[in-house]
C-alpha positions in Angstrom: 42.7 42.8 60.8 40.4 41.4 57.9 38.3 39.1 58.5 38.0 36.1 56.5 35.1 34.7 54.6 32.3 34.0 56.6 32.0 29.9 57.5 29.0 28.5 55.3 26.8 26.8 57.1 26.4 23.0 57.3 22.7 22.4 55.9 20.2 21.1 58.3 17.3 19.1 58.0 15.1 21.6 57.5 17.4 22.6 54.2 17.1 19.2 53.6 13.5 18.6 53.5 12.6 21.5 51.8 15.4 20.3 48.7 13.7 16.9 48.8 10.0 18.7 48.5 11.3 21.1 45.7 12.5 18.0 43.6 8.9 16.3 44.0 7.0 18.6 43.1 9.2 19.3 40.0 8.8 15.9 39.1 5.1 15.7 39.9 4.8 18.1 37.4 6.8 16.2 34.7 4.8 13.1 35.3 1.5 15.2 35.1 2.6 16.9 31.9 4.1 13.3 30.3 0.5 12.0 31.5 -1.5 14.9 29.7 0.3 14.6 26.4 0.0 11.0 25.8 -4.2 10.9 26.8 -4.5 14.3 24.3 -2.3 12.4 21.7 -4.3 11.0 18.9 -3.2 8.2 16.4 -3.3 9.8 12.8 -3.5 7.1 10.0 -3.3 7.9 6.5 -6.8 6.8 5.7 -8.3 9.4 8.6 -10.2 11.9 6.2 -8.2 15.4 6.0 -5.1 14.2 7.4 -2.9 13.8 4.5 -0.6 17.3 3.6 0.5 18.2 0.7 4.0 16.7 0.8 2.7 13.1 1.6 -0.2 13.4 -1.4 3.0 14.3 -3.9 4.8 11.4 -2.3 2.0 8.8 -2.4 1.2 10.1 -6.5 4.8 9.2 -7.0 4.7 6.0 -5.6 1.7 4.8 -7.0 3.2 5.9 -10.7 6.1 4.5 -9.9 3.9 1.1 -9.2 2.1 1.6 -12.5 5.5 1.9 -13.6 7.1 -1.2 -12.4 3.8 -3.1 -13.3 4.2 -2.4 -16.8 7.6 -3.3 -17.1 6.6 -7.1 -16.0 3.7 -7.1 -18.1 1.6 -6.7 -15.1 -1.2 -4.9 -16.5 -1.7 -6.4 -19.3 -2.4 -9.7 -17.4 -4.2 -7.6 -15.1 -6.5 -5.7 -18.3 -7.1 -9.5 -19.3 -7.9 -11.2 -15.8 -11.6 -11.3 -17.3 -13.9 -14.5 -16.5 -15.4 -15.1 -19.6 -17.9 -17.8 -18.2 -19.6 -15.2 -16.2 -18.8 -12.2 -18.2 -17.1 -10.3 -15.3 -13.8 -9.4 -14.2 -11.9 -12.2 -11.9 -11.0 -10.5 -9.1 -13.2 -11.5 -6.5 -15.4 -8.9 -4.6 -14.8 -10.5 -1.3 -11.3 -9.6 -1.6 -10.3 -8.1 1.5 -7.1 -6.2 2.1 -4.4 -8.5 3.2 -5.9 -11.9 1.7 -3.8 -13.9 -1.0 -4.1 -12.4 -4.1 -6.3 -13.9 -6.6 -4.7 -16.2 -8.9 -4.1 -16.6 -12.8 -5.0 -19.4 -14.7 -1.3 -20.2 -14.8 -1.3 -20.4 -10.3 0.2 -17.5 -10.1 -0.6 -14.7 -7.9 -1.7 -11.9 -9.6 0.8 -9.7 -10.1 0.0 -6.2 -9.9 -1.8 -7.3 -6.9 1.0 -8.1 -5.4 2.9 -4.4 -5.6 0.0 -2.9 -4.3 -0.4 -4.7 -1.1 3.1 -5.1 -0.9 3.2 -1.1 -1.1 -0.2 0.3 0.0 -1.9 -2.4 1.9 1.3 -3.0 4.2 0.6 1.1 5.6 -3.4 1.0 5.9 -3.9 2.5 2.4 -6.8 1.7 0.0 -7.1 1.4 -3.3 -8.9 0.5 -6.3 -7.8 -0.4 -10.0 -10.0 0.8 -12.9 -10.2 0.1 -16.7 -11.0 2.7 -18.8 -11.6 1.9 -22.7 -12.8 3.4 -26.0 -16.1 2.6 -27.3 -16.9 2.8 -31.2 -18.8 5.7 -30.5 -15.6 7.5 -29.3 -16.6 7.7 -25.6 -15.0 6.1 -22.9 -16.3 3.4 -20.8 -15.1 1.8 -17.7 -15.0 -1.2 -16.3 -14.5 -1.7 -12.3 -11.2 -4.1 -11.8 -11.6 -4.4 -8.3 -13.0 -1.9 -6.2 -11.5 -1.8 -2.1 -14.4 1.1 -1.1 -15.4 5.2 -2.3 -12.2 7.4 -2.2 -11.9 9.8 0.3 -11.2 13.8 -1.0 -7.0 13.3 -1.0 -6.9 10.5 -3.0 -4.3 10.5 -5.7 -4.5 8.7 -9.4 -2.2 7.4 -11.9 -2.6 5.7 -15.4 -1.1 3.6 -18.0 -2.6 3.1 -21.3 -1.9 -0.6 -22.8 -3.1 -2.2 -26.1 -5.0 -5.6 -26.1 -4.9 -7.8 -29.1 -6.7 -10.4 -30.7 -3.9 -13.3 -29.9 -3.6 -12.3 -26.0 -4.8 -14.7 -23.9 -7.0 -14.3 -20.9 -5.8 -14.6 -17.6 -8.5 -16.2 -15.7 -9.6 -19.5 -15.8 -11.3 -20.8 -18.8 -8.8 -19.0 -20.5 -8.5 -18.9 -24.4 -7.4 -15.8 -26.9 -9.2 -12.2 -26.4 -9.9 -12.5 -30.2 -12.0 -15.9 -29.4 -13.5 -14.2 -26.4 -13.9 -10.4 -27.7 -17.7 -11.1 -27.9 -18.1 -11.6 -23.8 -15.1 -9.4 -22.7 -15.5 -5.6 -21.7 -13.9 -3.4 -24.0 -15.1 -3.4 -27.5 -13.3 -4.8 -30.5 -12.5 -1.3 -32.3 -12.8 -3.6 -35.5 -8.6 -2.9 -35.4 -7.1 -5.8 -37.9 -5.2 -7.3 -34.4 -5.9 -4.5 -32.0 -9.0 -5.0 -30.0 -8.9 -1.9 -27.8 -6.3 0.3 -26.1 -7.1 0.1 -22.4 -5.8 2.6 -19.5 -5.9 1.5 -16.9 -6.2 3.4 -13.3 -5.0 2.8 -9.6 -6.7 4.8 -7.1 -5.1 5.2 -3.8 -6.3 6.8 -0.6 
């Protein structure tokens, strides 16, 4: 006679409890690990010195050419190049300009444009930056003048340029106004004694 397969036991509490103290302690352990991960987890911005790879610096270079880019299409950095105060013989963006305020206006009210693209695409993510103008001096150096300046670049910064020409019949941007030609005498770059050109002016975003 074979005999059949043995009868399974029903579980008893004992079964039970031990079950019930197995799955505790496994999830104990997935809180305990859940709990360790997110206090040793630290916030990385892209301004945090030495945190930017490789891949992100080529892709913030791109964008901030392609800002240069779009800028120059509007005519951004010209009016930008000429936003010069020639009352006080200094460039109109003011220093106290903090990340996030309005952007200064032109003397037409108007927000200043290449202002604009750069909080709209590096101020919105916690990037800094600051906009240089290089020029030519008659002595074939090159000077530069400080557009606006948002602090001291940390080691992956990334650059781009565009080089623009400024004539005598352009007219300054900031408030009193009036041609570069009528104004070349308190405005940064020198006249390069050009029949109409005044200087050829690069001018350089910084971003970090």
């Amino acid at each position: 006679m074979v005999a059949g397969p043995p009868k399974r036991r029903p579980p008893s509490d004992a079964d039970r409890g031990q079950a019930y103290t197995l799955e505790g302690v496994i999830s104990a352990i997935v809180v305990l690990t859940a709990l360790l991960l997110a206090t040793t987890a630290v916030v990385i911005t892209p301004t945090t010195a030495g945190t930017i790879d490789r891949d992100t610096m080529a892709q913030l270079g791109t964008q901030t050419d392609d800002v240069l880019a779009t800028a120059h299409e509007r005519n951004a950095l010209i009016e930008a190049a000429l936003y010069w105060d020639s009352q006080d013989g200094q460039s109109g963006w003011p220093t106290a300009y903090q990340p996030g305020d309005a952007c200064p206006e032109t003397i037409a009210d108007e927000p200043l444009t290449l202002c604009l693209l750069l909080e709209e695409t590096f101020t919105s993510r916690f990037y800094r930056y600051n906009v240089y103008l290089d020029y030519q001096t008659q002595g074939k150096t090159t000077e530069t003048e400080p557009l606006f300046v948002q602090g001291t670049p940390g080691r992956n910064a990334v650059t781009a340029t565009r080089s623009i020409a400024l004539h005598d019949g352009m007219e300054l941007t900031h408030s009193p106004g009036g041609t570069l030609g009528g104004n070349v005498s308190k405005f940064y770059a020198e006249d390069l004694d050009d029949p109409t050109l005044v200087n050829v002016v690069e001018v350089r975003v910084v971003v970090w």
